[in-house]
Structure formats: C-alpha cells, structure tokens
C-alpha positions in Angstrom: 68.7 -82.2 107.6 69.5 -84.0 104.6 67.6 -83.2 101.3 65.6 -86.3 101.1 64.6 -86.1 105.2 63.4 -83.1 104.7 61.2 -83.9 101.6 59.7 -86.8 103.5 59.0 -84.1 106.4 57.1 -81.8 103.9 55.2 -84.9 102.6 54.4 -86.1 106.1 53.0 -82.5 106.6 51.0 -82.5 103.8 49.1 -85.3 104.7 48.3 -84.2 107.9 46.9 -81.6 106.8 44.7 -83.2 104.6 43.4 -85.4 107.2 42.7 -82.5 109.2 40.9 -80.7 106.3 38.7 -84.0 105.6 37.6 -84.5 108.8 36.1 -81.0 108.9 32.5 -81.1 109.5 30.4 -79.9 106.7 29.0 -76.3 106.7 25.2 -76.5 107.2 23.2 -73.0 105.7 20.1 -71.9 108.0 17.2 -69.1 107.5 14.1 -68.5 110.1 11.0 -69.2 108.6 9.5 -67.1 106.0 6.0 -67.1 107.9 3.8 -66.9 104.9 1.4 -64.6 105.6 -2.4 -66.1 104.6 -4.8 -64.6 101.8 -6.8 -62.1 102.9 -4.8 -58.8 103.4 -6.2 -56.0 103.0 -4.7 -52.5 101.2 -7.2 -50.5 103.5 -5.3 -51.9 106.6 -2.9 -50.4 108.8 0.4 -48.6 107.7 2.9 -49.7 109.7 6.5 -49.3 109.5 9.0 -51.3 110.9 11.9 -50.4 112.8 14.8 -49.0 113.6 15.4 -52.6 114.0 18.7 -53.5 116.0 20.4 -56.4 116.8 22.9 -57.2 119.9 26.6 -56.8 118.4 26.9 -60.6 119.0 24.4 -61.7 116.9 25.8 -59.6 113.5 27.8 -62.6 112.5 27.6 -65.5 110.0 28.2 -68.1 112.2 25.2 -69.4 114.9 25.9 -68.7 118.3 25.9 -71.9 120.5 24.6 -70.8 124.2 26.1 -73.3 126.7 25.1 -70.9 130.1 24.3 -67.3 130.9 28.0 -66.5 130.8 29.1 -68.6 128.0 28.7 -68.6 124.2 30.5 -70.5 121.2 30.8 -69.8 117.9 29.2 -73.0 116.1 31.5 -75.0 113.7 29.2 -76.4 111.3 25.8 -74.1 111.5 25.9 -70.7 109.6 23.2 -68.3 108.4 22.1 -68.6 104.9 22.2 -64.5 104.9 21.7 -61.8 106.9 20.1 -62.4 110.6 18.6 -59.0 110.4 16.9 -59.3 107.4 15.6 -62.7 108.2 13.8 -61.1 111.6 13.0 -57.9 109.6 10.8 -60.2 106.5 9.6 -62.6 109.4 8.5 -59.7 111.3 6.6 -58.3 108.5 5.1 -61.4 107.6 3.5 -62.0 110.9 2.8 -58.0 111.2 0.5 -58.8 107.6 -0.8 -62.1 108.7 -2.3 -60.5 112.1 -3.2 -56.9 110.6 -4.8 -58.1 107.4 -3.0 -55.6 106.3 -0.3 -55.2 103.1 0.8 -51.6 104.2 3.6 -52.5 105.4 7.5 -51.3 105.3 10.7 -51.8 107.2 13.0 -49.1 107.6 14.5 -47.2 106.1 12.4 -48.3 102.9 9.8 -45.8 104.0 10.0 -42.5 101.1 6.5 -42.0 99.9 4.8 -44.1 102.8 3.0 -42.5 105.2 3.1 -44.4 108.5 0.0 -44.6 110.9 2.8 -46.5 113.7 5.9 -47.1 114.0 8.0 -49.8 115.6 11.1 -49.0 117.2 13.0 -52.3 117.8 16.1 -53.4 119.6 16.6 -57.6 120.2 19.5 -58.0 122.8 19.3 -61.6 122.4 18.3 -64.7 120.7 19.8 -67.6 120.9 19.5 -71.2 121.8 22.1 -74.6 122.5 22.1 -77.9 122.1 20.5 -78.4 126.2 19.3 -74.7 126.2 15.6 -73.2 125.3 15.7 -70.4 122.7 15.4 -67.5 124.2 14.5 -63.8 123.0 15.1 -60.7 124.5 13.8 -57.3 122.9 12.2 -54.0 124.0 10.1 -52.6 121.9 8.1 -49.0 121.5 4.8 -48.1 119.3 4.9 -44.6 118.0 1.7 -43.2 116.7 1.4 -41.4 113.4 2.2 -38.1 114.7 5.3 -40.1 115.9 4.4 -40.1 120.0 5.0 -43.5 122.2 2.1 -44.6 122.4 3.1 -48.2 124.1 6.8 -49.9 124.8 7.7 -53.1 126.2 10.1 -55.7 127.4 10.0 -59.0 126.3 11.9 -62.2 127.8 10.3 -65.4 125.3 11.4 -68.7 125.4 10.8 -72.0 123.3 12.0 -75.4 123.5 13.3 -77.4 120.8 14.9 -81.4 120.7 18.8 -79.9 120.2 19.3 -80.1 116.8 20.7 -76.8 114.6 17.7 -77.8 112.9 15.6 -77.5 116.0 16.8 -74.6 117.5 16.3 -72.7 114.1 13.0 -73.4 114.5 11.9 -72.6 118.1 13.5 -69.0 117.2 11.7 -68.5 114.6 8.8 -69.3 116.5 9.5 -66.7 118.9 10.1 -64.0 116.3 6.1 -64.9 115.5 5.7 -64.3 118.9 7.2 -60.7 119.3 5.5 -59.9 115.8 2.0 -61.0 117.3 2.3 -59.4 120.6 3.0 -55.7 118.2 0.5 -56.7 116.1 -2.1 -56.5 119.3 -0.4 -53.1 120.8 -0.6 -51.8 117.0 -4.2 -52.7 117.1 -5.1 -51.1 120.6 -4.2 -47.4 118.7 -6.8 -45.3 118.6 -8.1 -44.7 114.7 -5.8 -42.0 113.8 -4.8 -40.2 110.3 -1.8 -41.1 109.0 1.3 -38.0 109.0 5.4 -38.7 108.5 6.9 -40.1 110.9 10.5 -39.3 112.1 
C-alpha cells in the first residue's frame, strides 16, 4: 500500500471513529431519594443501628442494571449511579427509620463506637431492580436483634412498584420500595418490648 493510500485509510478511520464516539448517548447520573425525614424527632427515641447491610454482588456496580426477564439482565448504556448504591439505601433507610421512629438515635454500621444500640438490623437485599416493561422489584431478608443482641424478629420481603419506563421512573419506584422495607422495620422495631440499651455485637 502506497504512502498516500494508506494516509487516506488512517483518515477514513479517524472519522469513523468520531462518528461512533458522537453518536454515543449521553451519561445520565441517578440517586434514590433522600426521604427527608419530617420535624419532630425526638433524642429520647429509639437507638437503632443499622446493618450489616449487604447488597447482591450484581448490584455493586456504577452502571444501572436493566432487567429484561427473570433470567436476563443488561448493563444500561446511558443510566449510572451518582455514587454508591449502598450508601444511597443505607441514608434512605435511616431517613425513613427517623421519620417513623421520631427518633434521631440512629447509626448505620460500622459507625457505631460510643453508641449503645437498643436493636439492631441485620440486612441483606438480594435484589432491586427494575426495566423499561418490568416493575421494580425488591428482595431482602431481614433480622431485629434486641439490645442484648438476640433475634427478636426476621423476615423475607418480595416488594414491587410500578413505574412509566423511564430511568427516571424506575429510580423512583425503587426508592419507593426502600421506604417500604424501612417502614415495615420501623413497625417490627416498634413491636420490642421496652428494653435497656447494652452493646451490641
């Protein structure tokens, strides 16, 4: 190949590569709610801390996961997470936890030195997730661990919430049903006996 062909070859490359790079959808940053807790808390309320929290090993990614059946899962090419999944459910979780406790003693492990724990919540969400024609869905078992640090309660949860499609959307409904796990520990947390607080493990 002559000098000039192949010059004309590296250009042609070039620009096809260029196309291919412009025609790249845009990356779109998402977060789940904050839930703002409302006024009102109380520092005489419960002390609870949260977690062990775990997350299923496909959901410690940047990228949203796009569900398209039970079997199938994609990787989604424009929506990624603002910051860490984790952390999101962790300050959602104790929002709602504060919001339905009245209660500002709250902490979410393994920020717990100094705080002496009346329950504990032991956490582990195997799935949540949502696509453009499928229903967020959340999966998690949960158990309640008094202050002396015995199960007191444990569940496991299947929620689901519909949403219109969108990233946007599907953000959304699981947010909601993080509100929803956080609410249905804030009534087992409540159904414990009056207790006095000791370290948990």
């Amino acid at each position: 190949m002559s000098q000039r062909l192949l010059h004309v070859a590296v250009l042609h490359l070039a620009f096809l590569l260029l196309a291919a790079c412009s025609s790249a959808p845009p990356q779109q940053f998402y977060q789940l709610g904050n839930g703002t807790p409302p006024a009102g808390q109380h520092a005489d309320g419960p002390a609870v801390l949260l977690g062990p929290l775990q997350l299923a090993d496909y959901l410690q990614r940047e990228s949203l996961m796009q569900r398209h059946s039970a079997q199938r899962l994609d990787v989604s090419s424009e929506g990624r997470w603002a910051g860490s999944l984790q952390d999101d459910i962790g300050q959602l979780l104790l929002a709602t936890l504060a919001g339905e406790l009245h209660s500002s003693r709250l902490a979410l492990y393994p920020n717990r030195i100094g705080f002496p724990a009346q329950a504990q919540v032991i956490l582990h969400i195997s799935r949540l997730d949502s696509g453009p024609q499928q229903p967020a869905v959340l999966e998690a078992r949960w158990r309640l661990l008094d202050g002396q640090g015995e199960q007191r309660a444990s569940d496991l949860l299947h929620l689901q919430q519909s949403h219109d499609g969108s990233l946007e959307a599907q953000v959304a409904a699981q947010s909601q049903l993080v509100e929803r796990l956080g609410q249905q520990l804030a009534a087992a947390i409540r159904a414990l006996p009056p207790a006095p607080a000791a370290g948990l493990r």
